[in-house]
MISE-725355 format. One record per residue: residue number from 1; residue in three letters; chain; x, y, z of N, C-alpha, C, CB in turn. Coordinates in nm, 4 decimals, decimal comma, padded with zeros to 6 digits, always signed. Glycine has a CB too. Example, Ala and Ser with C-alpha at 12.3 -4.5 7.8 and 13.67 -1.06 7.14 Angstrom:
REM MISE-725355
+-----+------+-----+----------+----------+----------+----------+----------+----------+----------+----------+----------+----------+----------+----------+
: seq : type : mol :    neast :   nnorth :      nup :   caeast :  canorth :     caup :    ceast :   cnorth :      cup :   cbeast :  cbnorth :     cbup :
+-----+------+-----+----------+----------+----------+----------+----------+----------+----------+----------+----------+----------+----------+----------+
:   1 :  ALA :   A : +01,3190 : -00,5690 : +00,7800 : +01,2300 : -00,4500 : +00,7800 : +01,3200 : -00,3300 : +00,7800 : +01,1308 : -00,4473 : +00,9046 :
:   2 :  SER :   A : +01,2850 : -00,2250 : +00,7080 : +01,3670 : -00,1060 : +00,7140 : +01,2900 : +00,0030 : +00,7870 : +01,4084 : -00,0598 : +00,5725 :
+-----+------+-----+----------+----------+----------+----------+----------+----------+----------+----------+----------+----------+----------+----------+
//
This chain:
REM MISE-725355
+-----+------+-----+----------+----------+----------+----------+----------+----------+----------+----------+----------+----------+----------+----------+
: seq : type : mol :    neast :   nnorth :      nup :   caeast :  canorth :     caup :    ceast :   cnorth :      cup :   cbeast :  cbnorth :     cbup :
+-----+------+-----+----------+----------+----------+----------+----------+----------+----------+----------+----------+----------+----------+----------+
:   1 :  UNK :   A : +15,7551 : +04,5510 : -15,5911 : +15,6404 : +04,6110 : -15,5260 : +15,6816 : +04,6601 : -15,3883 : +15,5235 : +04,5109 : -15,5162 :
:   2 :  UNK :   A : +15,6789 : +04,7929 : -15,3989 : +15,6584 : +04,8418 : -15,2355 : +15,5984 : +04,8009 : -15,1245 : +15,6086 : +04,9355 : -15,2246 :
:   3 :  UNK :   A : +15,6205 : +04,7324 : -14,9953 : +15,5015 : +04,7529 : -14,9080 : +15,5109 : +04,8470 : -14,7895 : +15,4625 : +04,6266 : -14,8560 :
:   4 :  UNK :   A : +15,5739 : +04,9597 : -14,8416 : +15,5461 : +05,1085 : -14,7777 : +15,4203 : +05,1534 : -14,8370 : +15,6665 : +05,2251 : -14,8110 :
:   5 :  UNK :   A : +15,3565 : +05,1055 : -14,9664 : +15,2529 : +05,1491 : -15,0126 : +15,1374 : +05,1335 : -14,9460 : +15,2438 : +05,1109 : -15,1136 :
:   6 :  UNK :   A : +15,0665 : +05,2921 : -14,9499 : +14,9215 : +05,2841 : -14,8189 : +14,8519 : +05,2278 : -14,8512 : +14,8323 : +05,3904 : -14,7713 :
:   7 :  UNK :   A : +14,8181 : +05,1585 : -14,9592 : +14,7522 : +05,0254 : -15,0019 : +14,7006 : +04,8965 : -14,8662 : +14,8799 : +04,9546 : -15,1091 :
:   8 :  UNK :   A : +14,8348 : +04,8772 : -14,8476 : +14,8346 : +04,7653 : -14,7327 : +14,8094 : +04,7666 : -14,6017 : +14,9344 : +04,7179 : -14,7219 :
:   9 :  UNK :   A : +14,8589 : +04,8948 : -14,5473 : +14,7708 : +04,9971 : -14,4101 : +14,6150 : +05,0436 : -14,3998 : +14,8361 : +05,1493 : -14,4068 :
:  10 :  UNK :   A : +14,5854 : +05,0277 : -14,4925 : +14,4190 : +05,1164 : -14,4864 : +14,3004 : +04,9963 : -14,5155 : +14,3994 : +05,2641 : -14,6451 :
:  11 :  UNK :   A : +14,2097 : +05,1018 : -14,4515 : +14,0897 : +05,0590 : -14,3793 : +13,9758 : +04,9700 : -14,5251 : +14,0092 : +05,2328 : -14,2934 :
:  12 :  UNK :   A : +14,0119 : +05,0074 : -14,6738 : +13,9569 : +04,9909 : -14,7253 : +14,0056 : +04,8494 : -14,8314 : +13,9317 : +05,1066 : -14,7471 :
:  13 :  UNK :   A : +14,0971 : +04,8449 : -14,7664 : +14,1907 : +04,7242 : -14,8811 : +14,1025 : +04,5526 : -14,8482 : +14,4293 : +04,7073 : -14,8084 :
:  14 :  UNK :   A : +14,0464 : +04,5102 : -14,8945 : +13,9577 : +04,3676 : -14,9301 : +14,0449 : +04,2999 : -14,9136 : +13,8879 : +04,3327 : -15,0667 :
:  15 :  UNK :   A : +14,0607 : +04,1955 : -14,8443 : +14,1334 : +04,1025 : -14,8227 : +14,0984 : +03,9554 : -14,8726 : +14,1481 : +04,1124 : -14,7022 :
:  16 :  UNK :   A : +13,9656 : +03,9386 : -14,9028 : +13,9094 : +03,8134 : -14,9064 : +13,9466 : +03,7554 : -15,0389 : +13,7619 : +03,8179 : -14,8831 :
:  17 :  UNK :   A : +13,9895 : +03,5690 : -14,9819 : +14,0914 : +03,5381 : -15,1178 : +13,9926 : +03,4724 : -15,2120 : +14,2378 : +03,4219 : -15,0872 :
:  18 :  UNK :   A : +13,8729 : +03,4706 : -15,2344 : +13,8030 : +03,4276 : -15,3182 : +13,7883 : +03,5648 : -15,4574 : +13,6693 : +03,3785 : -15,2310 :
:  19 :  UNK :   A : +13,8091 : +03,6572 : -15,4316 : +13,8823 : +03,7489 : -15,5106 : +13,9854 : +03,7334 : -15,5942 : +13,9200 : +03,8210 : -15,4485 :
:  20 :  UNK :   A : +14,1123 : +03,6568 : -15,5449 : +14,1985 : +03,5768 : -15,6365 : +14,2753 : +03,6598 : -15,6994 : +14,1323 : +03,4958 : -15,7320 :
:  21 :  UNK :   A : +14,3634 : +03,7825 : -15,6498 : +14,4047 : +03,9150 : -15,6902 : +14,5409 : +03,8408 : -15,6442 : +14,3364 : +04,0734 : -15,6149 :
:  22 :  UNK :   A : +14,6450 : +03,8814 : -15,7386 : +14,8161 : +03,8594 : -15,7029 : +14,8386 : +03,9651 : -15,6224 : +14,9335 : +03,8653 : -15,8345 :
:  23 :  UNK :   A : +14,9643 : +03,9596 : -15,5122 : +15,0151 : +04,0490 : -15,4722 : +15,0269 : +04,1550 : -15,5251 : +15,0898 : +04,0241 : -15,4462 :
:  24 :  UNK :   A : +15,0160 : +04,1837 : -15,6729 : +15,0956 : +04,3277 : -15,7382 : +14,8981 : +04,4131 : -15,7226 : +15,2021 : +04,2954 : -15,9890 :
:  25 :  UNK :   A : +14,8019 : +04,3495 : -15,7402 : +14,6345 : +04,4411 : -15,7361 : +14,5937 : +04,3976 : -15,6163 : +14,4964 : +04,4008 : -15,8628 :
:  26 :  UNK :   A : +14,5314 : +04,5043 : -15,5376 : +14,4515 : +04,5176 : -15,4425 : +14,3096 : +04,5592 : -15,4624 : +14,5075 : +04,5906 : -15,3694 :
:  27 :  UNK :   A : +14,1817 : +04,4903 : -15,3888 : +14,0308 : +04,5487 : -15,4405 : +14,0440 : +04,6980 : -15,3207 : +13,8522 : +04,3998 : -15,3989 :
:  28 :  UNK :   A : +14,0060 : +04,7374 : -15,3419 : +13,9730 : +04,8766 : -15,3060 : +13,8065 : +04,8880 : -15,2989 : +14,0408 : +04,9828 : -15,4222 :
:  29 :  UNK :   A : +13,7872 : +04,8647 : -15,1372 : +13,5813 : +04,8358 : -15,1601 : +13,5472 : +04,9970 : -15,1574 : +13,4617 : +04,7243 : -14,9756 :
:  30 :  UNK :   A : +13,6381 : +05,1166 : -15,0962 : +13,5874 : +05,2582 : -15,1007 : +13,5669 : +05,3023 : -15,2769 : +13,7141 : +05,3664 : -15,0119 :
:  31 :  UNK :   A : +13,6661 : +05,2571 : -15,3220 : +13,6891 : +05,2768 : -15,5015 : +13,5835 : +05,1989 : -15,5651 : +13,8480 : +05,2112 : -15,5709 :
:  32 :  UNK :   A : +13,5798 : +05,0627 : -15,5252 : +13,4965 : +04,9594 : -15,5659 : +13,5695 : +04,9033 : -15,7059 : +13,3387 : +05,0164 : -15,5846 :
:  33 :  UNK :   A : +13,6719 : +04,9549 : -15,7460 : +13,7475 : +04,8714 : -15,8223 : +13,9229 : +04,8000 : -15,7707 : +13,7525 : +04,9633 : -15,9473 :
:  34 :  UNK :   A : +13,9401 : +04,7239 : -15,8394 : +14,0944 : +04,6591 : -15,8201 : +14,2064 : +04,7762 : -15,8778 : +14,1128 : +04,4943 : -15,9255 :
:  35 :  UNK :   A : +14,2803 : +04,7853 : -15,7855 : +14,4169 : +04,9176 : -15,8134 : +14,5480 : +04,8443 : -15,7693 : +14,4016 : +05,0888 : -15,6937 :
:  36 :  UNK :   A : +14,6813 : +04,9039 : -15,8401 : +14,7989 : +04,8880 : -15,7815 : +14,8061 : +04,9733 : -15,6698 : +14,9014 : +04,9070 : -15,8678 :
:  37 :  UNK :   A : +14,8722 : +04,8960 : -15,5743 : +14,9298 : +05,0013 : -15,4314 : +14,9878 : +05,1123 : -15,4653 : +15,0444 : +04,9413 : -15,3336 :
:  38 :  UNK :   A : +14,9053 : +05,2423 : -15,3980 : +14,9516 : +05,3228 : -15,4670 : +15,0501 : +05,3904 : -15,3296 : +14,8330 : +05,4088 : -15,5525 :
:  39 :  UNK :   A : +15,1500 : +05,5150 : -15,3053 : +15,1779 : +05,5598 : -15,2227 : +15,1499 : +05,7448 : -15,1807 : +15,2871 : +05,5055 : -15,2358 :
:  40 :  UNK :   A : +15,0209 : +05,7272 : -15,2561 : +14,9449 : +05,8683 : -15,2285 : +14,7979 : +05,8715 : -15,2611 : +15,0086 : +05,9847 : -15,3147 :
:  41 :  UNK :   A : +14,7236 : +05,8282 : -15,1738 : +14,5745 : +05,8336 : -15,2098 : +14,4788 : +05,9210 : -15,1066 : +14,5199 : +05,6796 : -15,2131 :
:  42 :  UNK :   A : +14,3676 : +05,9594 : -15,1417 : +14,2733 : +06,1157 : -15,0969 : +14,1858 : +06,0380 : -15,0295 : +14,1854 : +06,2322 : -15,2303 :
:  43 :  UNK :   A : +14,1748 : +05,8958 : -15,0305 : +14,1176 : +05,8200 : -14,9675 : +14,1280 : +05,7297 : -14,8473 : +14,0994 : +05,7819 : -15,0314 :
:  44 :  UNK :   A : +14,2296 : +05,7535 : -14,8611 : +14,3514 : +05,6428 : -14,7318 : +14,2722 : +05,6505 : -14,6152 : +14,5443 : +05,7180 : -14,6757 :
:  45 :  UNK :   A : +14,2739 : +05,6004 : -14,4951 : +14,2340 : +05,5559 : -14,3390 : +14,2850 : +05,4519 : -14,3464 : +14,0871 : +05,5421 : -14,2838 :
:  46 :  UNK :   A : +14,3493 : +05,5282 : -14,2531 : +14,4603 : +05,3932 : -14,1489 : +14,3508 : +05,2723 : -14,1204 : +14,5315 : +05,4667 : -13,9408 :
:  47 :  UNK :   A : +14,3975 : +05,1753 : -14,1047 : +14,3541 : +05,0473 : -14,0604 : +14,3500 : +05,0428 : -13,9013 : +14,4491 : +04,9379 : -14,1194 :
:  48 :  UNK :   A : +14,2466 : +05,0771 : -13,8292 : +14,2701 : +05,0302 : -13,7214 : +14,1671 : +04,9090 : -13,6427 : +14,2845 : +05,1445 : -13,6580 :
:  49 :  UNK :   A : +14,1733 : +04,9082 : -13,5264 : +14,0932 : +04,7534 : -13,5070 : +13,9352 : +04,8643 : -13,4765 : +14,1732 : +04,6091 : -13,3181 :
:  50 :  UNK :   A : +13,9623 : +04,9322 : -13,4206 : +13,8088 : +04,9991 : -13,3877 : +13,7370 : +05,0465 : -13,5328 : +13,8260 : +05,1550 : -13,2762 :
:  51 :  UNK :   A : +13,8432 : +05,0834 : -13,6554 : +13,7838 : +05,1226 : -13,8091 : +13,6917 : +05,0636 : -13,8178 : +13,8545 : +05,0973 : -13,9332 :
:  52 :  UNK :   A : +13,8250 : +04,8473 : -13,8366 : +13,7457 : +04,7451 : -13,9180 : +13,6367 : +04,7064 : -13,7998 : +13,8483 : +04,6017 : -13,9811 :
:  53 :  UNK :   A : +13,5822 : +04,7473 : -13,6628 : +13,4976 : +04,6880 : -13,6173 : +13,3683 : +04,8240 : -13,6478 : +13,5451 : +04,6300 : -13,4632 :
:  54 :  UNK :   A : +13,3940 : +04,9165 : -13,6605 : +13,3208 : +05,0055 : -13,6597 : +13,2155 : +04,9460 : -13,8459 : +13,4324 : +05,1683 : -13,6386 :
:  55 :  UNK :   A : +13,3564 : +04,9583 : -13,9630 : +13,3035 : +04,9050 : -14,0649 : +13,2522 : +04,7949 : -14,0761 : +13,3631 : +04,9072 : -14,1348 :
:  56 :  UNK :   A : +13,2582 : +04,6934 : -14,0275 : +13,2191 : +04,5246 : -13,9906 : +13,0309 : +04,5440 : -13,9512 : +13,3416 : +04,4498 : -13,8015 :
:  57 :  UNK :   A : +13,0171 : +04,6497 : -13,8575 : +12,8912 : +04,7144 : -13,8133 : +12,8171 : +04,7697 : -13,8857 : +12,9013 : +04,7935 : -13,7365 :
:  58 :  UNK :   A : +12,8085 : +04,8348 : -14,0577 : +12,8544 : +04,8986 : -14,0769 : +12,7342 : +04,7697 : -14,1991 : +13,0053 : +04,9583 : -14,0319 :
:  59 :  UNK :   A : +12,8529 : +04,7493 : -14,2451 : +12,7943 : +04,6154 : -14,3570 : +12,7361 : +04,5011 : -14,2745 : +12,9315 : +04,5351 : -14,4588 :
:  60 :  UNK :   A : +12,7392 : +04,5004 : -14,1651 : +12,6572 : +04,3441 : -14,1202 : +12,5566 : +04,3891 : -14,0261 : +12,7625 : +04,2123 : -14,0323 :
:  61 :  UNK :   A : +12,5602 : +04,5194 : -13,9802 : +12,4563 : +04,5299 : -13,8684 : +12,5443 : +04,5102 : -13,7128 : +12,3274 : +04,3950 : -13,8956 :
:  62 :  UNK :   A : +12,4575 : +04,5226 : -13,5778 : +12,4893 : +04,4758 : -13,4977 : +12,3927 : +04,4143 : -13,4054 : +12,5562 : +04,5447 : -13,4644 :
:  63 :  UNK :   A : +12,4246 : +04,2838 : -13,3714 : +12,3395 : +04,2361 : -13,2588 : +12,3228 : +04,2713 : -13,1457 : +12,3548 : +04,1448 : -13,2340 :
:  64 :  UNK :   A : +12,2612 : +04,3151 : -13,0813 : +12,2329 : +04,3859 : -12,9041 : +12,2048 : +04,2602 : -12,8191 : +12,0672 : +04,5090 : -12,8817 :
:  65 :  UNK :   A : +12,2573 : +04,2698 : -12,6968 : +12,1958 : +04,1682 : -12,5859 : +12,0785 : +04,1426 : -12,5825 : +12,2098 : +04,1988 : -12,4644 :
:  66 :  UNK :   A : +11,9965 : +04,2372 : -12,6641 : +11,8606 : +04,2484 : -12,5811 : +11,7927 : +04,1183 : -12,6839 : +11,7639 : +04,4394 : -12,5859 :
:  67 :  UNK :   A : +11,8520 : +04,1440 : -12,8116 : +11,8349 : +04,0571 : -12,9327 : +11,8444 : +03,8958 : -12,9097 : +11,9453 : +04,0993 : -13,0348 :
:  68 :  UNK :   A : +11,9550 : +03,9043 : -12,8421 : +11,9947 : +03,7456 : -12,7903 : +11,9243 : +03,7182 : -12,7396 : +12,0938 : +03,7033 : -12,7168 :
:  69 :  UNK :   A : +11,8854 : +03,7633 : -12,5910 : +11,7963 : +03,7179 : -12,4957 : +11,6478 : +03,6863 : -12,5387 : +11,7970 : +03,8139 : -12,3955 :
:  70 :  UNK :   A : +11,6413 : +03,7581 : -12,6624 : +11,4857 : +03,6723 : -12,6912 : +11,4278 : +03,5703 : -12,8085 : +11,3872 : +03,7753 : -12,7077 :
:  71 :  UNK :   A : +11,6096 : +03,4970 : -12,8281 : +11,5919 : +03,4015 : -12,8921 : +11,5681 : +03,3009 : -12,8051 : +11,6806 : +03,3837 : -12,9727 :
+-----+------+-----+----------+----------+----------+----------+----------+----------+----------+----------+----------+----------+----------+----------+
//
């Protein structure tokens, strides 16, 4: 197995091990199915920390100060 494959760089690769996927399949949440690393996809985005915080926002919402303060 390659890990030049953009599989392991991008923004969409599931990491969570209750999934229970071997090294050789990755979940793919943009695809929404499990794929081998591939090294050419139309879907790829880089992984970056502002992506996964932007996506994190995204699926969970975000809390505001203003929110806190009136618990």
């Amino acid at each position: 197995m390659s890990r030049d494959a953009l599989c392991f760089s991008c923004l969409y690769k599931d990491e969570r091990p209750e999934l229970g996927f071997n090294s050789e399949l990755i979940y793919c949440a943009r695809k929404e199915i499990v794929v081998r690393p591939k090294t050419k996809c139309d879907l790829y985005v880089k992984s970056t920390d502002e992506g996964r915080e932007e996506m994190r926002n995204m699926m969970y919402g975000v809390i505001s100060d203003h929110d806190l303060q009136e618990e």
